[in-house]
C-alpha positions as CSV (number, residue, x, y, z in Angstrom):
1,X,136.5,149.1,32.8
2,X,137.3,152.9,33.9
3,X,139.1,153.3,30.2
4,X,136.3,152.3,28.3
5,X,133.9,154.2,30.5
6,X,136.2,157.3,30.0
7,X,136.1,156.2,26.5
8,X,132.4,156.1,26.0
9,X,132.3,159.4,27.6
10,X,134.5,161.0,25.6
11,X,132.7,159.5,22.2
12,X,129.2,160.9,23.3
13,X,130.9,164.2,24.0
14,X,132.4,164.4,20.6
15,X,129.2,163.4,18.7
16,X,126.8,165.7,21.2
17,X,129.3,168.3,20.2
18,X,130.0,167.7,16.9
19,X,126.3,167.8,15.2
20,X,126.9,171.1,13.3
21,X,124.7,173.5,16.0
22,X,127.1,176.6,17.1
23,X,126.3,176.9,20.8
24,X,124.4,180.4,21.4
25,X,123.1,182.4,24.0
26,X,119.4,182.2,25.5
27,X,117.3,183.9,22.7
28,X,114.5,185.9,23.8
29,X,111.4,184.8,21.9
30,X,107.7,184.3,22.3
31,X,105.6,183.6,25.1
32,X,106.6,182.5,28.9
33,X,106.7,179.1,29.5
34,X,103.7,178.2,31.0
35,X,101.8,175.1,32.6
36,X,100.4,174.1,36.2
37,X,100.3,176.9,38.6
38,X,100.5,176.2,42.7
39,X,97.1,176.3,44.1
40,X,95.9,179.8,45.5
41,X,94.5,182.6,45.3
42,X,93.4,184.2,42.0
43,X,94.7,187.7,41.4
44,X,92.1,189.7,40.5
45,X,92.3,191.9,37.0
46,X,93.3,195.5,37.2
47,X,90.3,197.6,37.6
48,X,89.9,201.8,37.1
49,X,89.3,204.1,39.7
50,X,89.0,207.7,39.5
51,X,92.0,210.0,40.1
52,X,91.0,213.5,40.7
53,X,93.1,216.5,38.4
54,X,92.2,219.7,38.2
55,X,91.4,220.9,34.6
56,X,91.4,224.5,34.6
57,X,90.7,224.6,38.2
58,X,88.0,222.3,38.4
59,X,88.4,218.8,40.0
60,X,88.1,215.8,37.0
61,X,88.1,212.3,36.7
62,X,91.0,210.9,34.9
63,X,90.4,206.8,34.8
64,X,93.5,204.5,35.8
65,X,93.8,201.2,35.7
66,X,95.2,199.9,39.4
67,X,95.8,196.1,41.0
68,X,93.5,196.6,43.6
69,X,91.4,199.6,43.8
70,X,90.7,198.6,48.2
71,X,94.2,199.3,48.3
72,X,94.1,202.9,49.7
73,X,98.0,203.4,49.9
74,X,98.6,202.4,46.1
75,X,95.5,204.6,44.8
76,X,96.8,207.7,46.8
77,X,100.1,206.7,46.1
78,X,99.3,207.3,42.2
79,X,97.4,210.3,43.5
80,X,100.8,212.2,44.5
81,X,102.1,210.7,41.5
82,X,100.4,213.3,39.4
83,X,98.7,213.2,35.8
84,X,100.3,211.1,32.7
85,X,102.5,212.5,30.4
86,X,99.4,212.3,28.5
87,X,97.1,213.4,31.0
88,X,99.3,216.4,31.7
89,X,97.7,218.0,28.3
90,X,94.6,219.1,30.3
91,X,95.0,217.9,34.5
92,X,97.2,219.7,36.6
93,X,97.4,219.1,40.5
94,X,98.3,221.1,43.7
95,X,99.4,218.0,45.5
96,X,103.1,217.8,46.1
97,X,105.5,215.3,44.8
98,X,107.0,213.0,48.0
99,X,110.0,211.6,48.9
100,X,108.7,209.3,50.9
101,X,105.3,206.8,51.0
102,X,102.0,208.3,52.9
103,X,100.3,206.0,55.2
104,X,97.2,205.7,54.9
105,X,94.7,204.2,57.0
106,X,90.8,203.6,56.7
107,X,89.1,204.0,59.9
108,X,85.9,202.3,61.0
109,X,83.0,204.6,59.4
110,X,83.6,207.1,56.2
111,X,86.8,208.5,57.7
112,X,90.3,207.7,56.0
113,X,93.3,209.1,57.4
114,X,96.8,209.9,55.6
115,X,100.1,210.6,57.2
116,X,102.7,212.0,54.9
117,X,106.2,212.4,55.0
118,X,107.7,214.8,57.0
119,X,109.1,217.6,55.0
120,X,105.6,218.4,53.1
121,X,103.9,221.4,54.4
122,X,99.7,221.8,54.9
123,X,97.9,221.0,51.5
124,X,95.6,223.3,49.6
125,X,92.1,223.4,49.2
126,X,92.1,222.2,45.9
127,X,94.5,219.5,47.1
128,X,92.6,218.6,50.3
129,X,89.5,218.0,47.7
130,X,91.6,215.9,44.8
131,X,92.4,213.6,48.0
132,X,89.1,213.6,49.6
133,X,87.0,212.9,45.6
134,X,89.3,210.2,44.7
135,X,89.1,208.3,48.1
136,X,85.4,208.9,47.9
137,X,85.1,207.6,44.7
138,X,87.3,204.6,44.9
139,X,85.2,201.9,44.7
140,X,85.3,199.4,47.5
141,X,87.9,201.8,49.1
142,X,86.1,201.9,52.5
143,X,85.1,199.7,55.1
144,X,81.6,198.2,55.4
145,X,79.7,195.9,53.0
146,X,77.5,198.7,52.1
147,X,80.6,201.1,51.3
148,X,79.3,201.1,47.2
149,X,76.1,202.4,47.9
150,X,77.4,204.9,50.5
151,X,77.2,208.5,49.3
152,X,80.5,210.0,48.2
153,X,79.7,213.2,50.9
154,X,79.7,211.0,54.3
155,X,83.4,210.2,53.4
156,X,86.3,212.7,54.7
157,X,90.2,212.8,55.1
158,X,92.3,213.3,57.4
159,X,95.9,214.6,56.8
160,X,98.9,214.9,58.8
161,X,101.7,215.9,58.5
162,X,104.5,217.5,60.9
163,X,102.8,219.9,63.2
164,X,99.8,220.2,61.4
165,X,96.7,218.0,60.7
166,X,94.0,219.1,58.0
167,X,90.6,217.6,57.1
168,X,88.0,217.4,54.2
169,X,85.0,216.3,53.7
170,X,83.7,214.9,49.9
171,X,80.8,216.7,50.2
172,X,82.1,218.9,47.3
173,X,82.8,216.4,45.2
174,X,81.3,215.8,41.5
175,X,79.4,213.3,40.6
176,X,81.0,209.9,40.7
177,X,81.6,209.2,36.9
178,X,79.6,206.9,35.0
179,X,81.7,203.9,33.4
């Protein structure tokens, strides 16, 4: 009984291996496979928020598209990323480039706070108001159910850093671009 199971086994090898296809690697070809997905939460579809450059010295909205625009950290993370290779053209920025991640954290009113690492020195004007605009005119950004129809002045930053703590208010901030 064991020799003609061995036997059998062997057969359907051969002919499994024998039909003429060369065996290949995994080919890299159209779409993912796809089908039923776990039940949860839907993820919600990028949306742009307004990163502030400065174009010839003058604070500018450059659109971006980002996950989650109430996610303070990623849109000031992006921030301190600085302008696109294309944006670069026209934006410049006086924020520095980290090492690390800031923390950021959104207080209770209109105030956000934003810890950075600590080998960056005190911030500019101009780069105190890039920070305090875009926060201002992230939408959703702060706390509140009426934090869309809040003015973009009420909100200010706070920024700390090793030994020194700076704040700005939005009050000079442009007007919140039209989509």
């Amino acid at each position: 009984m064991t020799a003609r199971l061995v036997g059998l086994a062997a057969a359907l090898t051969l002919t499994l291996t024998a039909c003429g296809v060369p065996p290949s690697d995994v080919i890299q070809a159209g779409e993912p496979a796809s089908g039923m997905l776990a039940p949860g939460p839907t993820p919600s579809a990028p949306a742009a928020v307004s990163l502030y450059f400065l174009d010839d010295g003058d604070l500018t909205a450059y659109p971006r598209k980002i996950g989650d625009p109430a996610d303070l950290g990623a849109v000031v993370g992006r921030l301190f990323g600085g302008p696109t290779t294309s944006e670069a053209a026209t934006a410049t920025t006086e924020l520095p480039r980290l090492k690390g991640t800031p923390e950021v954290t959104a207080g209770s009113g209109d105030g956000v706070s934003i810890r950075l690492p600590d080998d960056v020195g005190p911030l500019s004007r101009p780069a105190m108001l890039q920070l305090a605009c875009t926060i201002a005119h992230t939408s959703g950004a702060l706390a509140g159910p009426s934090a869309a129809q809040r003015s973009p002045a009420h909100t200010s930053v706070h920024v700390l850093g090793d030994g020194w703590t700076m704040s700005q208010s939005a009050d000079s901030c442009p007007a919140r671009p039209q989509p």
